[in-house]
N, CA, C and O atoms as a DFTB+ gen file, in Angstrom:
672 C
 N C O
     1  1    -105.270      97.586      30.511
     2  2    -106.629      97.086      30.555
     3  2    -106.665      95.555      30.427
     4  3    -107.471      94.894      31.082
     5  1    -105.540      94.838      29.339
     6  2    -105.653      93.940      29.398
     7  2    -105.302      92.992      30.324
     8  3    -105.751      91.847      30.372
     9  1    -104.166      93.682      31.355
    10  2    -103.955      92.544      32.399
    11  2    -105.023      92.709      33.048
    12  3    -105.618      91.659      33.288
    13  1    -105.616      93.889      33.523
    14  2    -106.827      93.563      34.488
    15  2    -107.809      92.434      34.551
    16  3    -108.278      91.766      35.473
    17  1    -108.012      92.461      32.757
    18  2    -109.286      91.924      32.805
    19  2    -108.602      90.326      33.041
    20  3    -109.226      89.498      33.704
    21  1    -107.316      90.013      32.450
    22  2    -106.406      88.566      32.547
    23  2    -106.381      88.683      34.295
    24  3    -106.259      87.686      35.007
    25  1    -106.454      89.424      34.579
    26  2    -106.542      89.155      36.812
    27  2    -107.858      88.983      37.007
    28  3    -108.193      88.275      37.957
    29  1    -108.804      89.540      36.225
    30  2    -110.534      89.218      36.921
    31  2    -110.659      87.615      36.583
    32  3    -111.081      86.802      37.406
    33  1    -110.221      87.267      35.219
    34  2    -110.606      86.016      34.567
    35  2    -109.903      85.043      35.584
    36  3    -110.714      84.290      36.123
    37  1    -108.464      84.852      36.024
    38  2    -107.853      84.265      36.791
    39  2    -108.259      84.131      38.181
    40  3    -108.575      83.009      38.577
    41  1    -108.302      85.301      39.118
    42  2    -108.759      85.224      39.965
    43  2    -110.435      84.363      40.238
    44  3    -110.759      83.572      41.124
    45  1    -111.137      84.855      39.217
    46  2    -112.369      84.046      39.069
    47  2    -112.249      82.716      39.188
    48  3    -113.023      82.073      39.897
    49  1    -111.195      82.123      38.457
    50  2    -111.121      80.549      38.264
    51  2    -110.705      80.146      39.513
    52  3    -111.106      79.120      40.062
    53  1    -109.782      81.052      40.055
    54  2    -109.202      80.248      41.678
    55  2    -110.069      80.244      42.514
    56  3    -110.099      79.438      43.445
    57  1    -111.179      81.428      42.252
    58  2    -112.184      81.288      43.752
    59  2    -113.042      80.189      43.643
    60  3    -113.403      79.461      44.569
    61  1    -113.511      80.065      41.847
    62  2    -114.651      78.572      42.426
    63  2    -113.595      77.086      42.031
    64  3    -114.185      76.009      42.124
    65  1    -112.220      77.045      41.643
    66  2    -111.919      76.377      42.149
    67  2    -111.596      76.103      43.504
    68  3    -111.382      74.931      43.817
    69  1    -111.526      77.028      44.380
    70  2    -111.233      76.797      46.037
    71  2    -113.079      77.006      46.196
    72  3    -113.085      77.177      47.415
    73  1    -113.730      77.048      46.021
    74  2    -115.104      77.425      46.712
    75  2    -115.550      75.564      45.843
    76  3    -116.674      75.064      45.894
    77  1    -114.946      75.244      45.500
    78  2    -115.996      73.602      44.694
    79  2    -114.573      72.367      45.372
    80  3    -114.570      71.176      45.062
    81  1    -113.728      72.873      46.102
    82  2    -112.900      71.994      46.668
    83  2    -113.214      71.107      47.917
    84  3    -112.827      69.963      48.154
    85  1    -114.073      71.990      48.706
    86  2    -115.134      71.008      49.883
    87  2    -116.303      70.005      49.002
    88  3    -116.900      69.023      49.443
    89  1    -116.366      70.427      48.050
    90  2    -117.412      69.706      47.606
    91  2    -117.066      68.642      46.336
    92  3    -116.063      68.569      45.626
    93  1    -118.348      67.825      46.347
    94  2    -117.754      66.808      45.215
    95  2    -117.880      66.958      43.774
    96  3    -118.106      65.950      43.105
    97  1    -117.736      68.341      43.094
    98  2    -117.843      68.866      42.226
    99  2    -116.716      68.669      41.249
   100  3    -115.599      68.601      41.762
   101  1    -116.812      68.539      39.623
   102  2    -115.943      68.486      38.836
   103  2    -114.930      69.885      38.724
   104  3    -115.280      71.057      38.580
   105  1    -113.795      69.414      38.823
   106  2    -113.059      70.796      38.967
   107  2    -112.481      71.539      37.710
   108  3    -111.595      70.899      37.145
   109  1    -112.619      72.077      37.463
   110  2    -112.394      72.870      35.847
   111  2    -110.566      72.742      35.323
   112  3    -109.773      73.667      35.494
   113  1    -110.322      71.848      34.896
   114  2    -108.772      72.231      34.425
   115  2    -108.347      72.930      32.777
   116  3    -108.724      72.921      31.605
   117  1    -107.700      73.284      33.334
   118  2    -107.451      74.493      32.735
   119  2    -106.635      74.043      31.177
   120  3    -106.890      74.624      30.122
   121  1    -105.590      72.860      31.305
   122  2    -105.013      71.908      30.554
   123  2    -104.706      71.150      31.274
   124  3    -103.917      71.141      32.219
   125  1    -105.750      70.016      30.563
   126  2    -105.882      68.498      31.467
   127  2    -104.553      67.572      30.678
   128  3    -104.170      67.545      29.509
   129  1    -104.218      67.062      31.571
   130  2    -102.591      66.311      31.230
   131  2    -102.956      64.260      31.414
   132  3    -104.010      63.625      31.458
   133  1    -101.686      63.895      31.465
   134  2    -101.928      62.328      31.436
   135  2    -102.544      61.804      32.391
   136  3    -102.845      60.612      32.316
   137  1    -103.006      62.856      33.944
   138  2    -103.397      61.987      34.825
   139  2    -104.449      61.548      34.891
   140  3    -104.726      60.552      35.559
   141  1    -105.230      62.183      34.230
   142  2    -106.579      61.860      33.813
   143  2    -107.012      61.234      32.473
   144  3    -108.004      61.556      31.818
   145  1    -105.998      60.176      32.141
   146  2    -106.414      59.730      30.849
   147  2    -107.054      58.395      31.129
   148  3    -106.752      57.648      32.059
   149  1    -108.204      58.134      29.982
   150  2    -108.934      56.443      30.865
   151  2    -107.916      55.499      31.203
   152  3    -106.788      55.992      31.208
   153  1    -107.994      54.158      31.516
   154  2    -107.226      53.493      31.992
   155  2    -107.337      51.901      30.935
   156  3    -108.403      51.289      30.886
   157  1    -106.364      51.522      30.334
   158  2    -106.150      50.886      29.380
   159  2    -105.748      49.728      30.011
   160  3    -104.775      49.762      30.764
   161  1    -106.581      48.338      29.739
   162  2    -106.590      46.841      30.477
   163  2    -105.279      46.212      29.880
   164  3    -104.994      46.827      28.853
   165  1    -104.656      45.521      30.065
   166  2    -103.512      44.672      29.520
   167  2    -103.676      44.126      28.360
   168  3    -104.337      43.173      28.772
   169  1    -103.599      43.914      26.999
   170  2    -103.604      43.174      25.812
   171  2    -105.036      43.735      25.383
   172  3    -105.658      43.047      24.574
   173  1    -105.594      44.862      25.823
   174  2    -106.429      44.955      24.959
   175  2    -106.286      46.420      23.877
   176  3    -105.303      47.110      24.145
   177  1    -107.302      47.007      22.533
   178  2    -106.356      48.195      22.324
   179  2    -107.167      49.189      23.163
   180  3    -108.019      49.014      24.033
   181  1    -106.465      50.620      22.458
   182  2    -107.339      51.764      23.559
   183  2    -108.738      51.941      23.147
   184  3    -109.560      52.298      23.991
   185  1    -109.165      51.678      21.657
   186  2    -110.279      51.921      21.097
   187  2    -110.553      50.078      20.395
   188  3    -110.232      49.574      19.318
   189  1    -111.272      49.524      21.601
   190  2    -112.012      48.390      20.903
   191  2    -113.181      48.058      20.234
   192  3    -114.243      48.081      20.856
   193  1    -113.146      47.729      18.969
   194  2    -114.960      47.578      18.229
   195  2    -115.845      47.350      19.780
   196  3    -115.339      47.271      20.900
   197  1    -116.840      47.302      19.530
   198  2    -117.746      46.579      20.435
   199  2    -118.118      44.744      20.191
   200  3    -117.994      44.169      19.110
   201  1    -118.476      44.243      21.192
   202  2    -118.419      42.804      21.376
   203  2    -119.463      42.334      20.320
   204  3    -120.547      42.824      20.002
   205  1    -118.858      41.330      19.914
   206  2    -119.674      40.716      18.600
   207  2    -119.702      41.478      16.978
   208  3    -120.092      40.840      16.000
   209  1    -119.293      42.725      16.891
   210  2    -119.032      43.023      15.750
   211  2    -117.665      42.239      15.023
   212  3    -116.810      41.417      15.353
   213  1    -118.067      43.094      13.754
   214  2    -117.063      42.708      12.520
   215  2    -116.685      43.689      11.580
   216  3    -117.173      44.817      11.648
   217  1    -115.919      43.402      10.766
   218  2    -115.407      44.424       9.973
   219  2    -116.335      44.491       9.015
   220  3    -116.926      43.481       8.632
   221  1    -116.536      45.559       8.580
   222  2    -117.299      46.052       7.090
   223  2    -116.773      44.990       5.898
   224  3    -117.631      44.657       5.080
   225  1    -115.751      44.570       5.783
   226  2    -114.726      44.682       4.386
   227  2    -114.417      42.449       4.858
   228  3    -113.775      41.644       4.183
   229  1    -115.118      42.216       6.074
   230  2    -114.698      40.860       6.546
   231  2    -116.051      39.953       6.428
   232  3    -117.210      40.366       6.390
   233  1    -115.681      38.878       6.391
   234  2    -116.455      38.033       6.439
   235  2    -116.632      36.862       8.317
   236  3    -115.608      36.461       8.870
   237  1    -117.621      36.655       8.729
   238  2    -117.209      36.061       9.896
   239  2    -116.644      34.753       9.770
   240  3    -116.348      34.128       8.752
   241  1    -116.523      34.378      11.239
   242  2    -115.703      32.980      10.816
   243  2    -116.821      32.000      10.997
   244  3    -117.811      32.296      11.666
   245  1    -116.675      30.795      10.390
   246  2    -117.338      29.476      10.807
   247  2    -117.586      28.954      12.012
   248  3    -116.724      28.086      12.148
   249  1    -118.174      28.971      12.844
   250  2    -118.239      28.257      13.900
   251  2    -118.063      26.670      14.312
   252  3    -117.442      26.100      15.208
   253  1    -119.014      26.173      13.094
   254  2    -119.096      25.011      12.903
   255  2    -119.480      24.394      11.356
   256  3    -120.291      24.757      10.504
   257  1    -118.330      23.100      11.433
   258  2    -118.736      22.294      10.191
   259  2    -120.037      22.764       9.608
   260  3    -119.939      23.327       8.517
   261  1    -121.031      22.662      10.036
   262  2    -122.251      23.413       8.691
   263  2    -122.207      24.290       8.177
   264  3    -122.540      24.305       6.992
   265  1    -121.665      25.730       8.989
   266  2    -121.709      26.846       8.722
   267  2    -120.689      26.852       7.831
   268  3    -121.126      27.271       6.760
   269  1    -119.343      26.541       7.753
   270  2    -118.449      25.918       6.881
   271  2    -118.864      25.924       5.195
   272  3    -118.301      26.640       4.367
   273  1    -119.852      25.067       4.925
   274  2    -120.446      25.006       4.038
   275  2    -120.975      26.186       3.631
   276  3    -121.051      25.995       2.417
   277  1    -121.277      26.975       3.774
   278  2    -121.787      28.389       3.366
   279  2    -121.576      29.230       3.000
   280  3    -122.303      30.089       2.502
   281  1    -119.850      29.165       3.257
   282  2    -118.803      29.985       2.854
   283  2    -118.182      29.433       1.716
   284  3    -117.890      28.244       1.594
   285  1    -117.941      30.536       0.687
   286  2    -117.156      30.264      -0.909
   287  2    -116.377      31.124      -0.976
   288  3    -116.471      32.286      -0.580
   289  1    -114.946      30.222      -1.858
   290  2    -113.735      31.289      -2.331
   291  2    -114.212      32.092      -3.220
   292  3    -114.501      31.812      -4.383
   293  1    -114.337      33.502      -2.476
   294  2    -114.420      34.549      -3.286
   295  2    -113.665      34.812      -4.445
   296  3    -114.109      35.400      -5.432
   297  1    -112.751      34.461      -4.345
   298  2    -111.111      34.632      -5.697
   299  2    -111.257      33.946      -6.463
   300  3    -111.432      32.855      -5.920
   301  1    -111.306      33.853      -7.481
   302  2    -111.160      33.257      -8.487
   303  2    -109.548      32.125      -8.387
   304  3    -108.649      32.885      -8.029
   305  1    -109.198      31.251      -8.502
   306  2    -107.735      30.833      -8.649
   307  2    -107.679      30.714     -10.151
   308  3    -108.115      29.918     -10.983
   309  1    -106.786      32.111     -10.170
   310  2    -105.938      32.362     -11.665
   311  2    -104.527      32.881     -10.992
   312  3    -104.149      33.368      -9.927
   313  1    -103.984      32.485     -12.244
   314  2    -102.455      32.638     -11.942
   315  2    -102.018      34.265     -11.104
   316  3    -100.842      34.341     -10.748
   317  1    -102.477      34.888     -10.956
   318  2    -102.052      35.904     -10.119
   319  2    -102.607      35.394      -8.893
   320  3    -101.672      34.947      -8.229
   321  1    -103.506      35.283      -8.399
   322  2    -103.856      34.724      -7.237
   323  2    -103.132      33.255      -6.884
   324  3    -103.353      32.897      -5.727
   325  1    -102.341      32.380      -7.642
   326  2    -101.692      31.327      -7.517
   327  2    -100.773      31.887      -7.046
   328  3    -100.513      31.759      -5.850
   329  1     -99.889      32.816      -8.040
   330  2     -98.318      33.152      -7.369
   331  2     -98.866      34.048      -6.651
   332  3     -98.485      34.557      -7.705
   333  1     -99.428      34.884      -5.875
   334  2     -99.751      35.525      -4.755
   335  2     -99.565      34.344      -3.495
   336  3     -98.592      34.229      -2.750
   337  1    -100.835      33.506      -3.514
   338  2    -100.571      32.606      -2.360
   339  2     -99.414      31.774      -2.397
   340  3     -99.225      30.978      -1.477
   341  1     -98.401      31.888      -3.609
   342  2     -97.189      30.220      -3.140
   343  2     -96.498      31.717      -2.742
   344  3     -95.367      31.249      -2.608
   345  1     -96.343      32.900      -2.503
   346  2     -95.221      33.465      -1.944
   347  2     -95.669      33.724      -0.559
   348  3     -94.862      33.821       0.366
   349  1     -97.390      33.876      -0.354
   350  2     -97.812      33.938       1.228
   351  2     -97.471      32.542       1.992
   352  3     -97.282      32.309       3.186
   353  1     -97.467      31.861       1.057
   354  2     -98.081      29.958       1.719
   355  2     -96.036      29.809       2.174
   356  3     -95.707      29.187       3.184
   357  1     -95.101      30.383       1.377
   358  2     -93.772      30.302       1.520
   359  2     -93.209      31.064       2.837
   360  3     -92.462      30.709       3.749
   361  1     -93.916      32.302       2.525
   362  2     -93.595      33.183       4.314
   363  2     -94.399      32.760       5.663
   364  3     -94.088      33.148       6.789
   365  1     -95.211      32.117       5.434
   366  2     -95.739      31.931       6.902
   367  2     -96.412      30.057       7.025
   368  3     -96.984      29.596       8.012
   369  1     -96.126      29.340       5.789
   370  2     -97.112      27.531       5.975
   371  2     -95.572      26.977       5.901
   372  3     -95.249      26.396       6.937
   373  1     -94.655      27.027       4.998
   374  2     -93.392      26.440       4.930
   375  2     -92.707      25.625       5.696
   376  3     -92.255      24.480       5.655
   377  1     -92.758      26.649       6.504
   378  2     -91.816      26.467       7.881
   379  2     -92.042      24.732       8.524
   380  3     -91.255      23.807       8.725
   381  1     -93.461      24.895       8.690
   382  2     -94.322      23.465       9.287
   383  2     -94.474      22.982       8.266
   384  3     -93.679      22.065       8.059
   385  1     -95.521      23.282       7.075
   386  2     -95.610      22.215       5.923
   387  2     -94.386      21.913       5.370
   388  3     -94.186      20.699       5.328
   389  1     -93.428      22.649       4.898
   390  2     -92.629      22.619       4.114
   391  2     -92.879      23.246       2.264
   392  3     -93.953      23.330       1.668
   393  1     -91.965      23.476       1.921
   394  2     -92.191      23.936       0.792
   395  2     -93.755      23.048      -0.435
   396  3     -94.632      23.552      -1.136
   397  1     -93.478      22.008      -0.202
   398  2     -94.120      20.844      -0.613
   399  2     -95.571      20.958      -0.784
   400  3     -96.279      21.006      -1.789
   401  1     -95.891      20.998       0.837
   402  2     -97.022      21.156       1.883
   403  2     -97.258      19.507       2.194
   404  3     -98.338      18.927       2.318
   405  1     -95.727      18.876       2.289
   406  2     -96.164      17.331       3.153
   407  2     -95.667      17.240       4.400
   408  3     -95.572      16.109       4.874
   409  1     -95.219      18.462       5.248
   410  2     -95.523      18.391       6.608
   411  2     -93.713      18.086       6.747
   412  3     -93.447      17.244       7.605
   413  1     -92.753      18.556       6.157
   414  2     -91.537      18.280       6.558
   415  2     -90.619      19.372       6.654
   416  3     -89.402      19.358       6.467
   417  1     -91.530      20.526       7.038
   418  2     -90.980      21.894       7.193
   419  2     -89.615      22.151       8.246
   420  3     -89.970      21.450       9.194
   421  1     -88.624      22.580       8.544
   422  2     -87.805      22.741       9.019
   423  2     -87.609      22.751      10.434
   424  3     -86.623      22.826      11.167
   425  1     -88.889      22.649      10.604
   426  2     -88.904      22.648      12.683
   427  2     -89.661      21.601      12.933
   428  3     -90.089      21.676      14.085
   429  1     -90.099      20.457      12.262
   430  2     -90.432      19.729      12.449
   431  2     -89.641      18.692      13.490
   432  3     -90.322      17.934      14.180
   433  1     -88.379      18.681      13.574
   434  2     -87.463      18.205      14.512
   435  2     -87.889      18.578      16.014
   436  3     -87.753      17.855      17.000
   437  1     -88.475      19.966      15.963
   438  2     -88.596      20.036      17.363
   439  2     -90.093      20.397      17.796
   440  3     -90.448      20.912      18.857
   441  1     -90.739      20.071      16.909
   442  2     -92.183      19.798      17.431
   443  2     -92.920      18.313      16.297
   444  3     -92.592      17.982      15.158
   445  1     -93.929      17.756      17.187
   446  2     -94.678      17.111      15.902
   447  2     -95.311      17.753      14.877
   448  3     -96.016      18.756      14.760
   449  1     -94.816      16.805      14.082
   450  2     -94.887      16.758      12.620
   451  2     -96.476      17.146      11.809
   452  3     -97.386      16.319      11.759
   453  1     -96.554      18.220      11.353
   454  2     -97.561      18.620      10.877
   455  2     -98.466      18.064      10.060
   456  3     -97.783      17.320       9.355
   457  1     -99.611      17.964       9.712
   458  2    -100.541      17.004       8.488
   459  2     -99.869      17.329       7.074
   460  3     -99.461      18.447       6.758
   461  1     -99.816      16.250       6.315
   462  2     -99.389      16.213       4.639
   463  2    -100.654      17.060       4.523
   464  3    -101.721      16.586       4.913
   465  1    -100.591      18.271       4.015
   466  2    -102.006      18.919       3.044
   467  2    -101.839      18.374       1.737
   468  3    -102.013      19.221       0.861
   469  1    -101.603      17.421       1.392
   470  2    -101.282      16.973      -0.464
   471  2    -101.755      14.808      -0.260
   472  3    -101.554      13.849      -1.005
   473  1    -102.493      14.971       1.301
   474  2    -103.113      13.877       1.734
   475  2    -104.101      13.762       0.622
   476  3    -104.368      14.681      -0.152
   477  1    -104.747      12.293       0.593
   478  2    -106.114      12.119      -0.071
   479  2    -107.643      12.803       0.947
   480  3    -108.710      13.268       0.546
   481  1    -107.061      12.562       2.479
   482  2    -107.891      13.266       3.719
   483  2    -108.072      14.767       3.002
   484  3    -109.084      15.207       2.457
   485  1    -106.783      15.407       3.174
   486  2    -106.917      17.087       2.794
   487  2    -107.757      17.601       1.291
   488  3    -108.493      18.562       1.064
   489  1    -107.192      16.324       0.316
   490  2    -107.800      16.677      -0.907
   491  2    -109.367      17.008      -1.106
   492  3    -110.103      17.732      -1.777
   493  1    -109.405      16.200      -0.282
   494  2    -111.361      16.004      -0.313
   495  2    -111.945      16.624       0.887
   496  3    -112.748      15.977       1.559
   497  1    -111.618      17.788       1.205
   498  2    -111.583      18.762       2.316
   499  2    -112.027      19.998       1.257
   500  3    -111.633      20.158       0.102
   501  1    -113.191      21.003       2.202
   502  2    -113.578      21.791       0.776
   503  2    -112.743      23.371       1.309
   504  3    -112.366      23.548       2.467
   505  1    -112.602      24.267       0.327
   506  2    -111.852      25.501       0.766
   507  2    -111.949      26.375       1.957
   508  3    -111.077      27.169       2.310
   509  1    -113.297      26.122       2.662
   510  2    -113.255      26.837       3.755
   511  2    -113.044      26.333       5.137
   512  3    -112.914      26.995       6.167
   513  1    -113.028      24.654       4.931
   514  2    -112.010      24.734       5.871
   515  2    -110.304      24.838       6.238
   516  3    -109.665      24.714       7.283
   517  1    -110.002      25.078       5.069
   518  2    -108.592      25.762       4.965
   519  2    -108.560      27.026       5.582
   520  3    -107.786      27.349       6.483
   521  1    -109.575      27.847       4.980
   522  2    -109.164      29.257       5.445
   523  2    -109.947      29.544       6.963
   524  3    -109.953      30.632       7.540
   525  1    -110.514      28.449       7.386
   526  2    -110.813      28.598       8.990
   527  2    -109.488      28.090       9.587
   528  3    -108.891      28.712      10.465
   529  1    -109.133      27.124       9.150
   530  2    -107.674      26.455       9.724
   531  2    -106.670      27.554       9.753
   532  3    -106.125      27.787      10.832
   533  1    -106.287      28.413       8.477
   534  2    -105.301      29.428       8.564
   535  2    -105.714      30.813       9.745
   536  3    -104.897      31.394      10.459
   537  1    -106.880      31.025       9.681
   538  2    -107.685      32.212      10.466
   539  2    -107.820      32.115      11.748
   540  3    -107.574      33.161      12.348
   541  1    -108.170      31.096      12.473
   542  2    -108.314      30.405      13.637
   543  2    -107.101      29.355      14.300
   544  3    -106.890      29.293      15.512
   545  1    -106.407      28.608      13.351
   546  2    -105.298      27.975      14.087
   547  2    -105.919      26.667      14.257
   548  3    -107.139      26.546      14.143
   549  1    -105.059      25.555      14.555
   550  2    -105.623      24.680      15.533
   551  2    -104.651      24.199      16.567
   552  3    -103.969      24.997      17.211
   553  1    -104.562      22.539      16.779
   554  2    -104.023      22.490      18.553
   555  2    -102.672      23.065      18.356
   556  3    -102.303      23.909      19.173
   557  1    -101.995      22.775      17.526
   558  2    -100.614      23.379      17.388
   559  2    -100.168      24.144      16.650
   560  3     -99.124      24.777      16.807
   561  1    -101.196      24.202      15.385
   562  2    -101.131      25.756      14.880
   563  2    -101.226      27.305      14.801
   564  3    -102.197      27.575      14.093
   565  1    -100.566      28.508      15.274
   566  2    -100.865      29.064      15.181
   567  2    -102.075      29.889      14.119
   568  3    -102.362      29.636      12.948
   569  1    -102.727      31.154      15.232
   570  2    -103.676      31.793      14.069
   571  2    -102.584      32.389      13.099
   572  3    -101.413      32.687      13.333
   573  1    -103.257      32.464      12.042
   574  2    -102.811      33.723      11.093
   575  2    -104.120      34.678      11.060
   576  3    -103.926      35.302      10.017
   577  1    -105.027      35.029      11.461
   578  2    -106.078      35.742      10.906
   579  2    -105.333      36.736      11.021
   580  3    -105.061      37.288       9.955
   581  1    -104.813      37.254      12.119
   582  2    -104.056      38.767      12.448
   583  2    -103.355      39.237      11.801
   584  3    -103.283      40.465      11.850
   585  1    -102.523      38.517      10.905
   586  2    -101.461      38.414      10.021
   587  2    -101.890      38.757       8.612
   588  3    -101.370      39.723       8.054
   589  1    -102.809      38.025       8.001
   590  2    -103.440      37.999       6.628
   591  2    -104.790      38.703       6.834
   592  3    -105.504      38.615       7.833
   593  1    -105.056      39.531       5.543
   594  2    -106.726      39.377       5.310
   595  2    -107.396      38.608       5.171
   596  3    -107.042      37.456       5.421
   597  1    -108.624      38.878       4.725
   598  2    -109.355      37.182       4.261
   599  2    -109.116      37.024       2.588
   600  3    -109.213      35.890       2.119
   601  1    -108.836      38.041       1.783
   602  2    -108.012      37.810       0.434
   603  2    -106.505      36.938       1.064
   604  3    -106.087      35.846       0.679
   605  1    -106.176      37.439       1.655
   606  2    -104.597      36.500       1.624
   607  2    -104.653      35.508       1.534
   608  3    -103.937      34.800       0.825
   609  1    -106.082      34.965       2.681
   610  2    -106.429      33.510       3.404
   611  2    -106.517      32.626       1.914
   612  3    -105.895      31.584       1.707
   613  1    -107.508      33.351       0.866
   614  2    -107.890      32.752       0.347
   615  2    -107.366      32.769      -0.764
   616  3    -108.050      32.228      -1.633
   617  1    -106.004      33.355      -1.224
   618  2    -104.479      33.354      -2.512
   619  2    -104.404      31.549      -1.737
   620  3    -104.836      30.446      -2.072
   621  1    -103.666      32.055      -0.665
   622  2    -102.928      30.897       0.121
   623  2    -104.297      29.206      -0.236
   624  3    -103.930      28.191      -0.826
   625  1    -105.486      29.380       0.221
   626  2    -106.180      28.340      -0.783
   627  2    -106.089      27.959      -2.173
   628  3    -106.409      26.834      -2.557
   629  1    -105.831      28.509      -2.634
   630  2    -105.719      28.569      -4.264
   631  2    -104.584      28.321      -4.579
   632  3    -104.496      27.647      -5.605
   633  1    -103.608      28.613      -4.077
   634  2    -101.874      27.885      -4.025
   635  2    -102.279      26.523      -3.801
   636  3    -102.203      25.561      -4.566
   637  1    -102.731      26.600      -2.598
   638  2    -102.451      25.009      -2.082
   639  2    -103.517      24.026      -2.679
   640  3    -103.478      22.881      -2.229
   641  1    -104.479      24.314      -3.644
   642  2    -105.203      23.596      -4.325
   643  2    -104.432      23.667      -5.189
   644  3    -105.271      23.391      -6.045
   645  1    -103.212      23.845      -5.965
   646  2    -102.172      23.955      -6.873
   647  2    -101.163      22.313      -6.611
   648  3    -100.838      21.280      -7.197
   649  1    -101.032      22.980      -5.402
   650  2    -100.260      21.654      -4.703
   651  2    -100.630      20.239      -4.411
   652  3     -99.970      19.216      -4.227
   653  1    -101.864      20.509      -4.430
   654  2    -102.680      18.547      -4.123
   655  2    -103.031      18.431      -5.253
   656  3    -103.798      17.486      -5.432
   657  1    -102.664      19.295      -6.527
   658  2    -103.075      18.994      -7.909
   659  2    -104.756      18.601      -8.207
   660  3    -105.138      17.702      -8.956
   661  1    -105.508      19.403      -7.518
   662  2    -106.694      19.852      -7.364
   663  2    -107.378      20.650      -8.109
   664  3    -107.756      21.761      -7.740
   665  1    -107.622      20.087      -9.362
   666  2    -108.111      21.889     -10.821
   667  2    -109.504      22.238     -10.026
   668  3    -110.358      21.485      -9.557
   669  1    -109.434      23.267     -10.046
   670  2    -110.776      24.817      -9.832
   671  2    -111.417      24.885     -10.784
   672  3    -112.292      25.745     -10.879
């Protein structure tokens, strides 16, 4: 009994799949495989937020010097958040700043020479444009936003207000 009814069910599917084949009708698969999976653009992911959103848990970025102003280090700089950022500011600012942060980092030989952050310019620079600088990049800096959260961004401020001998 049971193959019969497994031949009515089958046979059924082949006739209106051959009876919807002249026509421009969706065709019923049975187990749909990779050929029909959407089609994924170069560098982008398969599931992108929508344009202009943000993360729940993020803050946006500055656009401009005013907006700049509006933004405050959430963190407190206390010693856990100090040695947090001198071990972030060591894995990824080093390299270019140098341990220091006066711009004599180890590859400096083969590119120009990065800004002293321990300048009187940098000192009197307020915290968020640090953490737009780390988040965004500039002409020769790479971003880190991708890399860090916006807690990391802002350990790594609090280090480096350590370093221009800057009290909080």
């Amino acid at each position: 009994m049971r193959k019969v009814i497994s031949a009515v069910i089958f046979g059924s599917m082949v006739a209106f799949v051959l009876a919807c084949e002249d026509q421009q009708v969706t065709k019923l698969q049975y187990m749909p495989d990779m050929a029909d999976t959407p089609g994924v653009k170069t560098q982008k992911e398969y599931i992108d937020p929508p344009e202009g959103s943000i993360a729940v848990t993020d803050i946006p970025y500055a656009a401009t010097p005013e907006e700049e102003t509006l933004l405050q280090n959430p963190i407190p700089a206390d010693q856990a958040s100090i040695a947090r950022g001198d071990k972030l500011f060591h894995t990824f600012c080093s390299v270019c700043h140098g341990s220091s942060g006066k711009g004599d980092g180890t590859i400096v030989d083969e590119f120009p020479p990065p800004p002293d952050l321990t300048s009187d310019l940098n000192k009197g620079r307020p915290d968020p444009f640090f953490f737009n600088k780390i988040s965004k990049g500039g002409p020769l800096m790479p971003s880190l936003g991708y890399a860090l959260d916006m807690k990391e961004r802002w350990h790594i401020v609090n280090y480096l207000r350590t370093l221009q001998g800057v009290a909080k």
